[in-house]
Structure formats: C-alpha cells, structure tokens
N, C-alpha and C positions, 0 to 999 in steps of 0.2 A: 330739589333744593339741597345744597352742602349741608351734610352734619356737624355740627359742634361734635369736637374733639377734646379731651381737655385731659389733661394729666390732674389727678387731685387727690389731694389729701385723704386717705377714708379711715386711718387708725394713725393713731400722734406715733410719733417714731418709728415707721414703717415705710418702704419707697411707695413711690407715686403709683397711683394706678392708671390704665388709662380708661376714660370710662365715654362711652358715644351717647350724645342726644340731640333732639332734635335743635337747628337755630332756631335760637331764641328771635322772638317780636318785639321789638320796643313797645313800650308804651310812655302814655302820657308827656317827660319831658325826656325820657330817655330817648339814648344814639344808641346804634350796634356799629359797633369798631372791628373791619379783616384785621386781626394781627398778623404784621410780617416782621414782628423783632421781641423781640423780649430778654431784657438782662435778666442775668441769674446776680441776686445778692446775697451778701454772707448771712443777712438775716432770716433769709427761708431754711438757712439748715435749722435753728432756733425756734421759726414760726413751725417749721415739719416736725420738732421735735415735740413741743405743743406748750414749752414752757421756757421761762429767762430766769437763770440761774440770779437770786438773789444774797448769795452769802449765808456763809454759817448753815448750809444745806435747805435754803428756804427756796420755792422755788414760786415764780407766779407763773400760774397755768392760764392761757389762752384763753383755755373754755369757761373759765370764773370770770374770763372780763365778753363774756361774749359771744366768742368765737364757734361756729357749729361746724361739724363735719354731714356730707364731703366738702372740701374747699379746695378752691384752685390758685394756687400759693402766683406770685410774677408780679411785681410794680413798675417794673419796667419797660413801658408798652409803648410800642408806635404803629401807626396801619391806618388805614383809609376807612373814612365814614361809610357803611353803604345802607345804610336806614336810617330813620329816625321817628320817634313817634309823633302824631297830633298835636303837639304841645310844647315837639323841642324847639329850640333856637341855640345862638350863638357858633353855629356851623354849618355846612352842609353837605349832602352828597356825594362825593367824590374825594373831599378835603386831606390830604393826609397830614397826619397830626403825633406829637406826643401826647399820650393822656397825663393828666395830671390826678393821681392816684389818691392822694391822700386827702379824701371827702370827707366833710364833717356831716351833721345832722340837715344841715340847710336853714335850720329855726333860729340856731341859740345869737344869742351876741356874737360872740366871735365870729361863726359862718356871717353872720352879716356883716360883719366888719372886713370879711374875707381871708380872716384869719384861721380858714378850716383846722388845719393843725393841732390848733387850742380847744377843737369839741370835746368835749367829754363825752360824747357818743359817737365817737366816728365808726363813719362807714368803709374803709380806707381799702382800694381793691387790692387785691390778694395778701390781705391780712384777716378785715372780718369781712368783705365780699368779694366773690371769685373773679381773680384776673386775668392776667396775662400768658400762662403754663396753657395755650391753648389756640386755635383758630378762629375764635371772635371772643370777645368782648360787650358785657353792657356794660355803657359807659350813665349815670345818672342824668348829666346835662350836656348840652353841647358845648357849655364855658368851658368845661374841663376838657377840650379836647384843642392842645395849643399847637398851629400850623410850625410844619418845618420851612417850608418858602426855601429849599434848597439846599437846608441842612441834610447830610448822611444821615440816611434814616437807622440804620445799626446806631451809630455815634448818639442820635438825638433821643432812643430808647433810654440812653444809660444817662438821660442828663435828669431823669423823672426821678433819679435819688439819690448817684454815688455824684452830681456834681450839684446836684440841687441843696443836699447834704451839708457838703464842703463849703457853699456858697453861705448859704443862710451859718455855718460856724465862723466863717471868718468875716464875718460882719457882726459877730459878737464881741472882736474884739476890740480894746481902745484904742486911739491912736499909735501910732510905732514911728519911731526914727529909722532911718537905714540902719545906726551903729547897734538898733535894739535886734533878739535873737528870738525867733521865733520856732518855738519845736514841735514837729510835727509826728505823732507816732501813729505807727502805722502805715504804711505801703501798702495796702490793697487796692481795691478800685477807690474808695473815697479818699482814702493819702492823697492818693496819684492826681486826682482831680482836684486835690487842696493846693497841691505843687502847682500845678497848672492856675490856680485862681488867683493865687499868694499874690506873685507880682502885680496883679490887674484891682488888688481890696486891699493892700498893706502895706508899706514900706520895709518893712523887717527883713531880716536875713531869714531865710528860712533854712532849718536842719531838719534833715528826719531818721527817728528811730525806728528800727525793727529787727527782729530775730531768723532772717530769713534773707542771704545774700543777694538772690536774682532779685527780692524786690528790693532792696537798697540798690539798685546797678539801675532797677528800673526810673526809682529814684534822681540818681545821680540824673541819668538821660532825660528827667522831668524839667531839669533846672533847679532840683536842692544845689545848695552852697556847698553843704558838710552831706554826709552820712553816718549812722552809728550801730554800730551791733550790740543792742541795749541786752545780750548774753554774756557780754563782758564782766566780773567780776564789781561789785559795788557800783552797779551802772552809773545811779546820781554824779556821783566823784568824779569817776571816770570821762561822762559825758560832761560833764561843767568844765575838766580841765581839758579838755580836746577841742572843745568850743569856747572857750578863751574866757569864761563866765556863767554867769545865769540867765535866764531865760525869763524875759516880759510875759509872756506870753506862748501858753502850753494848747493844742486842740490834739486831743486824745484821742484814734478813730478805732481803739480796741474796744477801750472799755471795761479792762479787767482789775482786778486788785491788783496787781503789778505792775500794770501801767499806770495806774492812779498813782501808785506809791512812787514812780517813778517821778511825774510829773508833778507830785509835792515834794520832792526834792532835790528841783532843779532849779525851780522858780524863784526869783528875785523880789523883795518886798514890793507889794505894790503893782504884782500880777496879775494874770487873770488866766484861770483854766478852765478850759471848756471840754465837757464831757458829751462826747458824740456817740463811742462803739458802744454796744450791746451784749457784750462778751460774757460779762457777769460779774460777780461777784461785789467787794465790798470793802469799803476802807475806814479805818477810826480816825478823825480828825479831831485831837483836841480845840476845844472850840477860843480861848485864851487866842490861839495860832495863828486867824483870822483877821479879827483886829487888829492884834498888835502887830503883823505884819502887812497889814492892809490888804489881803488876798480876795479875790473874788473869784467863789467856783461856782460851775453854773453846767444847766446840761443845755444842749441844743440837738433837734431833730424834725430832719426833712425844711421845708421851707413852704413858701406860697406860690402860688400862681402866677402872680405879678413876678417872685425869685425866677418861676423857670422860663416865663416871656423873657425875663432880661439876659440868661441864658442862653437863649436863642440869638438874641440881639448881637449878642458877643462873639457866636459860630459864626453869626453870617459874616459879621465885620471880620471872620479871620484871627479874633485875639485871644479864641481860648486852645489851649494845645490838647488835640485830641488821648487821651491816654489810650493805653496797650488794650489795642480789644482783639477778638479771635469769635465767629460765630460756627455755630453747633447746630447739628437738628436737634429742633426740641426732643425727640423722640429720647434722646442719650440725656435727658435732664437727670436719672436716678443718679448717672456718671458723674458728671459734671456736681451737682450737689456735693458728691464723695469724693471729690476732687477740690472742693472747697473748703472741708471739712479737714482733708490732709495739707492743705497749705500748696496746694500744685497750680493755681491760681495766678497769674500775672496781669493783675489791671482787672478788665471786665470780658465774661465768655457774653456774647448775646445769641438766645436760642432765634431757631428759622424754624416757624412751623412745618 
C-alpha cells in the first residue's frame, strides 16, 4: 500500500518537514481523499509561523487556540475519493471533488445550520487538522467533499478559499449602482478572484489597490476599471482624486493597519468595509465616526459549502474567470512559502504531489 507523504509543521517558524507514515483507514463517517492539487495560500506562511500579528506587539498564538504540532498546513485540496469508512455517505468511490476545509465541530447550532465557519471549535483542515501539503487526505464526511463534474481540477483546488473568500466578502456588500466605486485592495490570489466575482455579485465600478506593479497589470488583465499604487504619497487623497470620488464600498484582502487606514479614508458616508486579509495589525477608530457617518465595518472569512457548490455552478457555466495559477511539486513547498512571503507571487501556485 502507498505511504502517506506529508510535508508538516514540526516547530512554528521553521520550514516544512517531510515526514512518512503509513495511509491512513477511514473510519466511522470518514473519506480518504488521493490529493492531486493543493493551493498554497498566503495564510500558511502565518499558520507556519504559529501566530497573527495583533498590533501593539500582541500576538495570538495558534497553539492557545488549539492547534498541535506536527501539522500538515494546505486548504486547498482537490483529488478522488478512494475509501471511505462504515458510516460515510454523501460521496463515493472514485468521485473527484474539492474538499471543503473549513469543518466545524458537527454539534453546535451553527454546524447544524451549516454555517460550519461560525464553530467556535473548528476543526478546519490544514489549520487545526492536517491537510492538503500531502498525498491523501482524511476528509471527516463525505458532505465536505463537493464534485468538480468538469471543472479543472488545479483551478477547482483554489476555489476552497481564495475565491470561496472573495465570494462570501462580496456578498457582504449593500446594494451598488454602476455610478458607485468599489475598492478592492489587494491583488493576490483572493483580489484576483474578487475581480473576477465583482461583475457576476455587484454593479459597482471596481478599482483595486496594491503596492506591487505586476499585480496591478494582473489586475488590470482581471477586468478592474482603475488601478492604484496605494505607495503613492498620502494614498487616501491621492486615490479619491484619480478615482473621481469616494468609495461605497471598501473589501480589504490585506488586512494590515495600512490598509485599514487606507480604506477609512476613502469611504463615502454611508459605507461599508469589509475586512478579509489576515496580515495584522491594528487601527484606532474613533467611535463618534461610525454613526455620524453611518459606516459599517465588518470582517468576513472563508464562506460555506452551499458558497462553494455555487462556485462550481459558475465554472461550469463558463462565468467565472479563472485567475493566474502556475502548479509546482509539492516537494518545492518551503520555496514557494518564501516566495509568498517576498511578494513573487502572482494569482495562485497549486502544488502536484
């Protein structure tokens, strides 16, 4: 029988190890899932690191919420069912699928509701259980394993967060006019995927900010309207006068004190910012600032199950525009990681076992 392979976690900010054991058996209602794709996202250089920068030098450690070493970091997973235990359902055999990663407990309200996202005990693979950085997968149910039926199996990997992401954020937003400007920061793989969603969830003009020209270019080539080099001198100013106004409507895929402060000062009364990236850090909002300009800030992260069937729905039908992917052996993951880390990145790398 194949051995599990698995690149993983064994010391928080230290590269990946590779370590061999034997394949795993399902049990009970578990699947075991062959991975043949796995996206690398910016957030495993953060979960490898072992903590998210909370401002003011505070930091939340992983391991305080949970998390044990070794771990095998990858949410990005797609691959063919080839077991299952006594007790699973809702797949089979042969099926090839993306997984849908982000598992709650199964008990609380939320999981019932199917709102896993919302656990306050998630089990969420390759965060607090080992993923995709590997040649199989236990998957807990056969729900979470949603059929490609045709979709590019590289492409349908990266839809388990950088557009699953993007989807569930811009369905946070209110209504938009055409004439309203929507700003998008960030050009990574989840920008790129917002670009792509924007026209098909929003009417708005979409612009997007970043510090980094080839992803502005990539940008442009997405269908933004505008572009901005938010390294420009008093950016807020800057970007409000180039973009002819303020902005309805701000989804922020950094997540840093810079780009917060950016995006509170571009917004138009009567906004709404949504905080996606995980970057860190931390912003003072006098609170007066709120009400009296009727703002609404909010964070959003990852989406549901039902989000990424409807994701599916969209690739087959042809309407969602694939973003810039490039696949890698997994083996070059420490690379790739440090290659995300320096910004050399365009769109999404998907490892090949």
């Amino acid at each position: 029988m194949e051995e599990m392979r698995s690149y993983q976690v064994t010391e928080w900010d230290k590269p990946l190890q590779l370590r061999l054991r034997e394949r795993p058996e399902p049990k009970g209602a578990e699947v075991l899932v062959k991975i043949e794709a796995c996206g690398v996202c910016h957030s495993d250089v953060h979960i490898g690191e072992g903590y998210f920068e909370m401002g003011h030098g505070r930091k939340a450690r992983l391991e305080d919420t949970g998390a044990k070493l070794p771990l095998t970091m990858g949410h990005e997973i797609a691959g063919t069912v080839v077991a299952m235990g006594p007790d699973a359902k809702g797949t089979s055999v042969g099926v090839r699928g993306v997984i849908y990663p982000w598992i709650g407990c199964g008990h609380c309200a939320h999981c019932q509701r199917g709102h896993d996202v919302d656990c306050e005990t998630p089990r969420s693979l390759g965060v607090r259980a080992d993923g995709g950085y590997s040649n199989y997968v236990l998957v807990p149910d056969g729900r979470y394993v949603v059929p490609i039926d045709g979709v590019d199996l590289n492409l349908a990997a990266t839809y388990a967060c950088s557009s699953l992401t993007a989807y569930s954020a811009l369905q946070k937003l209110p209504p938009l006019l055409p004439e309203d400007r929507v700003l998008i920061i960030g050009a990574g793989g989840l920008g790129l995927a917002a670009v792509s969603l924007a026209p098909l969830l929003t009417a708005g003009r979409v612009i997007v900010a970043d510090i980094e020209p080839v992803n502005l270019a990539a940008a442009q080539r997405q269908g933004a309207s505008m572009t901005f080099d938010s390294r420009t001198p008093e950016p807020a100013k800057a970007l409000k006068e180039a973009a002819g106004g303020s902005f309805r409507a701000v989804l922020d895929f950094v997540g840093s004190t810079d780009t917060a402060q950016l995006a509170m000062g571009v917004v138009a009364k009567g906004a709404t910012i949504v905080i996606v990236g995980l970057h860190g850090g931390s912003i003072e909002v006098p609170l007066p600032l709120l009400p009296s300009r009727n703002l609404t800030l909010r964070g959003s992260y990852v989406g549901s199950v039902e989000d990424l069937q409807a994701l599916l729905k969209l690739a087959r039908e042809k309407k969602l525009a694939p973003i810039p992917l490039a696949t890698r052996p997994l083996a070059d993951i420490n690379a790739i990681l440090d290659d995300l880390r320096k910004h050399r990145v365009v769109g999404r790398v998907v490892t090949v076992p």
